[in-house]
C-alpha atoms as a printed R data frame, in Angstrom:
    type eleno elety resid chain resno       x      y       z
1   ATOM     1    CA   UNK     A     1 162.584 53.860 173.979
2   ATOM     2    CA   UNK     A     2 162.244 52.927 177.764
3   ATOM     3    CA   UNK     A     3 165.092 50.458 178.497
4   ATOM     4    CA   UNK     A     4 164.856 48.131 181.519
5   ATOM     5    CA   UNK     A     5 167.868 45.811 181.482
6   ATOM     6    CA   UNK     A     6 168.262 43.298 184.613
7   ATOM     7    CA   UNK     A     7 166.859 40.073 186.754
8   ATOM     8    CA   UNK     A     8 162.983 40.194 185.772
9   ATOM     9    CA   UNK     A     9 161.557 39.540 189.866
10  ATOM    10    CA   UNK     A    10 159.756 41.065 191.748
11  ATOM    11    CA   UNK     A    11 162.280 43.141 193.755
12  ATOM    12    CA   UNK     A    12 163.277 44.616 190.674
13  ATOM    13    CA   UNK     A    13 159.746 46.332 190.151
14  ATOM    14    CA   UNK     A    14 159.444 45.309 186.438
15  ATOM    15    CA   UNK     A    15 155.685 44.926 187.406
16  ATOM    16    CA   UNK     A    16 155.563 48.592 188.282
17  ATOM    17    CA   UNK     A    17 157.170 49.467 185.409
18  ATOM    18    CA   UNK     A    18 155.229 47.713 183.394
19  ATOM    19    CA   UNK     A    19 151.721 49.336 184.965
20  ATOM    20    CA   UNK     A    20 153.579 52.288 184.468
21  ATOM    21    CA   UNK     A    21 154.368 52.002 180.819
22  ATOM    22    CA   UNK     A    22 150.495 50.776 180.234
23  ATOM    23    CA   UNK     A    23 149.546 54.269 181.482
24  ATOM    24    CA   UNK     A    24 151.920 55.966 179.890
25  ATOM    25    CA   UNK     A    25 151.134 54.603 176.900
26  ATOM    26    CA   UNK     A    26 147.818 55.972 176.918
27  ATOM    27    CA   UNK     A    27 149.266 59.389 175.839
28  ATOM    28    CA   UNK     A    28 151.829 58.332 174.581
29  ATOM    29    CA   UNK     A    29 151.565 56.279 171.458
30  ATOM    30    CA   UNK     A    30 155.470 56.419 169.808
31  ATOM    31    CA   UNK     A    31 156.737 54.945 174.059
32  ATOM    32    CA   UNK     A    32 158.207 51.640 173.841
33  ATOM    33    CA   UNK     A    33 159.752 49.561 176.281
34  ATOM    34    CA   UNK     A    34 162.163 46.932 176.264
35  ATOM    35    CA   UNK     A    35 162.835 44.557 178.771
36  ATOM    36    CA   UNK     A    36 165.960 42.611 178.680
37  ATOM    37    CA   UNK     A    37 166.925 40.277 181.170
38  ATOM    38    CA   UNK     A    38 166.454 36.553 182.394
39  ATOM    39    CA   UNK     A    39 162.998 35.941 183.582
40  ATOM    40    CA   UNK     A    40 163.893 34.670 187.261
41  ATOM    41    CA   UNK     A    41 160.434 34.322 188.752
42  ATOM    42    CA   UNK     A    42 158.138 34.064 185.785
43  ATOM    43    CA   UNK     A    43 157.114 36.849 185.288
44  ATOM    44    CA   UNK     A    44 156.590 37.378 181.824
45  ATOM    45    CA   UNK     A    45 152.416 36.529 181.861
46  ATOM    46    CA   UNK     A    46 151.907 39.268 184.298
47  ATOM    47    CA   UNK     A    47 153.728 42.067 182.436
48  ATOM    48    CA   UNK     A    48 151.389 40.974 179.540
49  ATOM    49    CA   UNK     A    49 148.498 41.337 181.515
50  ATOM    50    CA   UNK     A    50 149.673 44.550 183.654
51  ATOM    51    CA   UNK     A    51 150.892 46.433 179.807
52  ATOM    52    CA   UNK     A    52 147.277 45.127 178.338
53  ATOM    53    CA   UNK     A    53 146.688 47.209 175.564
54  ATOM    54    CA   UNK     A    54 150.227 48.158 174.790
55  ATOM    55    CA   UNK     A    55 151.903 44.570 174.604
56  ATOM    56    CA   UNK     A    56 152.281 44.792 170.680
57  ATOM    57    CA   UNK     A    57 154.891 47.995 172.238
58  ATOM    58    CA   UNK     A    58 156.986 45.890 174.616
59  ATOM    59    CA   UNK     A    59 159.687 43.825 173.334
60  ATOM    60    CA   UNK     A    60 161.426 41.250 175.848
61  ATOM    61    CA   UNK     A    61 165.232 39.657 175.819
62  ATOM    62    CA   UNK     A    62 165.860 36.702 177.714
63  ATOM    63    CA   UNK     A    63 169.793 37.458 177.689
64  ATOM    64    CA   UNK     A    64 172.204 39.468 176.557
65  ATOM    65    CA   UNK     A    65 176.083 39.446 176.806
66  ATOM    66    CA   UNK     A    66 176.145 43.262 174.811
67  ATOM    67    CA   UNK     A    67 173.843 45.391 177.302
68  ATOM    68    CA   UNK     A    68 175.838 48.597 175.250
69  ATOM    69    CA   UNK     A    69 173.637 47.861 171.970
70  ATOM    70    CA   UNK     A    70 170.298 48.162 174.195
71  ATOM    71    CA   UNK     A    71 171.837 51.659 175.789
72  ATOM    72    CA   UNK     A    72 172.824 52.587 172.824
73  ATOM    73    CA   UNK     A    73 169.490 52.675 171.338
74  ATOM    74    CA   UNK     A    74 167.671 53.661 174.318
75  ATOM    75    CA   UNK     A    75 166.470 57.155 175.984
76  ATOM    76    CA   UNK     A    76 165.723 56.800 179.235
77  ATOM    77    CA   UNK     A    77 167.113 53.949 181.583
78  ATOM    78    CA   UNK     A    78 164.139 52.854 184.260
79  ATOM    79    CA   UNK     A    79 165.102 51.082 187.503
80  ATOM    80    CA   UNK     A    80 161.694 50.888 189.561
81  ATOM    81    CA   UNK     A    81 163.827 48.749 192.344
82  ATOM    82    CA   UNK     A    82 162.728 47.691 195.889
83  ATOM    83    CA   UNK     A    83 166.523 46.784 197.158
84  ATOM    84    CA   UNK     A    84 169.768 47.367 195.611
85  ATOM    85    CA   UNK     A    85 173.322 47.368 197.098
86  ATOM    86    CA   UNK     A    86 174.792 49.403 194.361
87  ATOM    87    CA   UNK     A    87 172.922 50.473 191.050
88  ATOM    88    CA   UNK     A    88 175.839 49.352 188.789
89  ATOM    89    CA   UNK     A    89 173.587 48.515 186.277
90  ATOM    90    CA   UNK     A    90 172.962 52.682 186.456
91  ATOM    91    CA   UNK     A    91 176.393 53.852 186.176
92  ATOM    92    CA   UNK     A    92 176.783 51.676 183.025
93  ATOM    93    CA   UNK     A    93 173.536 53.719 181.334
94  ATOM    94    CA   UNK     A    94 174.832 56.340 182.600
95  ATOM    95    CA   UNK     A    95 177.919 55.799 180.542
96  ATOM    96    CA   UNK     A    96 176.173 55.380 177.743
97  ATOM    97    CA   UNK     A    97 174.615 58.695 178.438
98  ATOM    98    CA   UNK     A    98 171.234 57.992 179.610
99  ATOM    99    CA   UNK     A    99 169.318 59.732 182.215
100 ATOM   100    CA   UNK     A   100 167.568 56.956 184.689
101 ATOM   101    CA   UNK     A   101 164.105 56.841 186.279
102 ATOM   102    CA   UNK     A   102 164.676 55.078 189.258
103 ATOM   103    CA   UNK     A   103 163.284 53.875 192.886
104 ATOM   104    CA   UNK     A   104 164.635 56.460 196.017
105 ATOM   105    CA   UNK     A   105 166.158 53.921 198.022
106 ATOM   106    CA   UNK     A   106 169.310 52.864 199.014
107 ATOM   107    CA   UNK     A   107 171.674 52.157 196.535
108 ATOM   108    CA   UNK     A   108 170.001 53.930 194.177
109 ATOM   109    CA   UNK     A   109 170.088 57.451 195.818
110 ATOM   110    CA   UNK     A   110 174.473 57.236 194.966
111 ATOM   111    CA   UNK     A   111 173.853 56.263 191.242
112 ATOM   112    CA   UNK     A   112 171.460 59.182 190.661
113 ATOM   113    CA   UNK     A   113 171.511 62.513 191.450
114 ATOM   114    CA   UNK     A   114 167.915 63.450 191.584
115 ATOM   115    CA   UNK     A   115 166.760 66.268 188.724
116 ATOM   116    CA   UNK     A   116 170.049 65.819 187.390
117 ATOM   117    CA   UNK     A   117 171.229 62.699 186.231
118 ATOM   118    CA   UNK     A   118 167.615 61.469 186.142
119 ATOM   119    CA   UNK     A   119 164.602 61.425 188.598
120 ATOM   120    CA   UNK     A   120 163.945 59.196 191.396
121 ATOM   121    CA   UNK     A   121 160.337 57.886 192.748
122 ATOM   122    CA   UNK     A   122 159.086 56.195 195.944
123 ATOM   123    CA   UNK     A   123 159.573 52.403 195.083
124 ATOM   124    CA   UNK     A   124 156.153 50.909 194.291
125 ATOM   125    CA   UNK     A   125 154.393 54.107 193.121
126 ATOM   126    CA   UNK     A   126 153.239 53.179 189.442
127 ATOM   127    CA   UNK     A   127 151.725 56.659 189.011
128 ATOM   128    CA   UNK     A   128 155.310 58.648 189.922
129 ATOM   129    CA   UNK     A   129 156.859 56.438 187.633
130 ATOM   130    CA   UNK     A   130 154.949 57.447 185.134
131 ATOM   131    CA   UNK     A   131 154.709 60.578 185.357
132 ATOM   132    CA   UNK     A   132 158.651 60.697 185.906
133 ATOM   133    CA   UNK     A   133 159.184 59.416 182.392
134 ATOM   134    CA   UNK     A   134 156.600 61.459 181.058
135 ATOM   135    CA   UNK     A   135 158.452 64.534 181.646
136 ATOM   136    CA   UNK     A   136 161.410 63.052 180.281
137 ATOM   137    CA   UNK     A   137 159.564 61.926 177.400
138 ATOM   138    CA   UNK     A   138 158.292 65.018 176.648
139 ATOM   139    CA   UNK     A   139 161.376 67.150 177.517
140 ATOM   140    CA   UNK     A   140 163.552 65.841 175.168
141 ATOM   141    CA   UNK     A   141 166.340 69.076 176.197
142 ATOM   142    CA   UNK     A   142 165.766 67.966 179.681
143 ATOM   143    CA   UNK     A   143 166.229 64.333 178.975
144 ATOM   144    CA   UNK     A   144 169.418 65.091 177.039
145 ATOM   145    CA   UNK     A   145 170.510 67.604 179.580
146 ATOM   146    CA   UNK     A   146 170.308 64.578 182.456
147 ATOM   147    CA   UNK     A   147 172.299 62.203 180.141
148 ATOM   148    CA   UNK     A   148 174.885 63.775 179.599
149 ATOM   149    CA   UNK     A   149 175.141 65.262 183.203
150 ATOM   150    CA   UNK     A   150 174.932 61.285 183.957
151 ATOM   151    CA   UNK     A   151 178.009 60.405 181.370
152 ATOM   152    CA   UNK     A   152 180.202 63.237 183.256
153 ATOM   153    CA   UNK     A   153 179.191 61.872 186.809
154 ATOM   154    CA   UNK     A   154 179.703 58.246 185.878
155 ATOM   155    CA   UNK     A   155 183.457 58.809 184.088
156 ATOM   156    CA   UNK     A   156 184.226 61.489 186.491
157 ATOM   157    CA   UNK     A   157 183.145 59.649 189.585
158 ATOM   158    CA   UNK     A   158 183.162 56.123 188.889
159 ATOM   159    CA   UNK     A   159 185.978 54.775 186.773
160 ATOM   160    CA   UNK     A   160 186.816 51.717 187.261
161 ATOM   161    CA   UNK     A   161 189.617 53.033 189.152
162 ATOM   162    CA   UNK     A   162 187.857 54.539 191.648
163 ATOM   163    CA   UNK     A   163 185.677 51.524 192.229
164 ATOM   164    CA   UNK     A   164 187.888 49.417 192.653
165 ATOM   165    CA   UNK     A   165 190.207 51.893 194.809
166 ATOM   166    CA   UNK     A   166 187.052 52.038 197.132
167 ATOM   167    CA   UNK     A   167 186.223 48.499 197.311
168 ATOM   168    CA   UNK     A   168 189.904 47.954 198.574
169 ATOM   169    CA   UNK     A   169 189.656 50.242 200.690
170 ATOM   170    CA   UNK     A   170 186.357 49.130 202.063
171 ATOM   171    CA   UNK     A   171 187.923 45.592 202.478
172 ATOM   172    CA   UNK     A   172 190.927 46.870 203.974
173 ATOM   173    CA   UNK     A   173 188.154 48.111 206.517
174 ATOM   174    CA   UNK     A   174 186.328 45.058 207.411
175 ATOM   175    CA   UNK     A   175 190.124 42.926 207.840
176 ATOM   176    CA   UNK     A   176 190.483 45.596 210.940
């Protein structure tokens, strides 16, 4: 299961994720995606209509307050962004031990370690996105390789210790 879990808008790319997932879908028929998040611009007519054929395989939650039972039952963590200032969101899948497809841009690029806590795509590009998920869907090794390079990295790298350690210190910083 593809797990997207955040703000449905457009920044957030859930409409390239969701052409995505309709070509994906094509070849593979056990993909499913869920989408769970507050629908913040409406978009939940146009993922319809950009999944077509493979609506009856995407599942949508308005809101959760327990995003670890959706990691928990997820394998890949997809994050098809346009502007982030820090992919929490992907140090908490990464937790949970999944590997993330995910938009190269800023942010992004210090949650994910390219081919090997998950792979990263140009933001917009529906086809990359597919075919990043793809080979994680079909490399199931691979895919649990990634993970659980992503669960070291996050508890090695991001405790929330360390966070908040650097935010202090980036603070401290800006006071100067």
């Amino acid at each position: 299961m593809l797990l997207f879990l955040g703000r449905l808008n457009r920044d957030k790319g859930v409409l390239d994720l969701a052409g995505a997932f309709a070509l994906l879908a094509q070849h593979c028929p056990a993909v499913r995606l869920l989408l769970v998040g507050p629908d913040e611009d409406g978009l939940a007519e146009r993922i319809a209509e950009a999944v077509g054929a493979a609506a009856d395989r995407v599942q949508r939650i308005d809101y959760t307050q327990q995003p670890e039972y959706f990691m928990a039952a997820a394998d890949i963590f997809c994050l098809p962004s346009y502007r982030e200032g820090f992919g929490q969101v992907l140090i908490e899948a990464a937790s949970a031990g999944l590997p993330a497809v995910a938009s190269r841009i800023y942010g992004i690029t210090d949650a994910v370690v390219d081919g090997e806590t998950g792979l990263l795509h140009p933001p917009g590009d529906t086809v990359a996105i597919k075919a990043a998920l793809s080979q994680l869907i079909r490399d199931a090794p691979k895919r649990a390789a990634m993970g659980e390079r992503a669960r070291r990295r996050a508890l090695n790298e991001f405790s929330q210790a360390e966070s908040t350690q650097g935010l202090m210190a980036f603070y401290g910083k800006m006071q100067n």
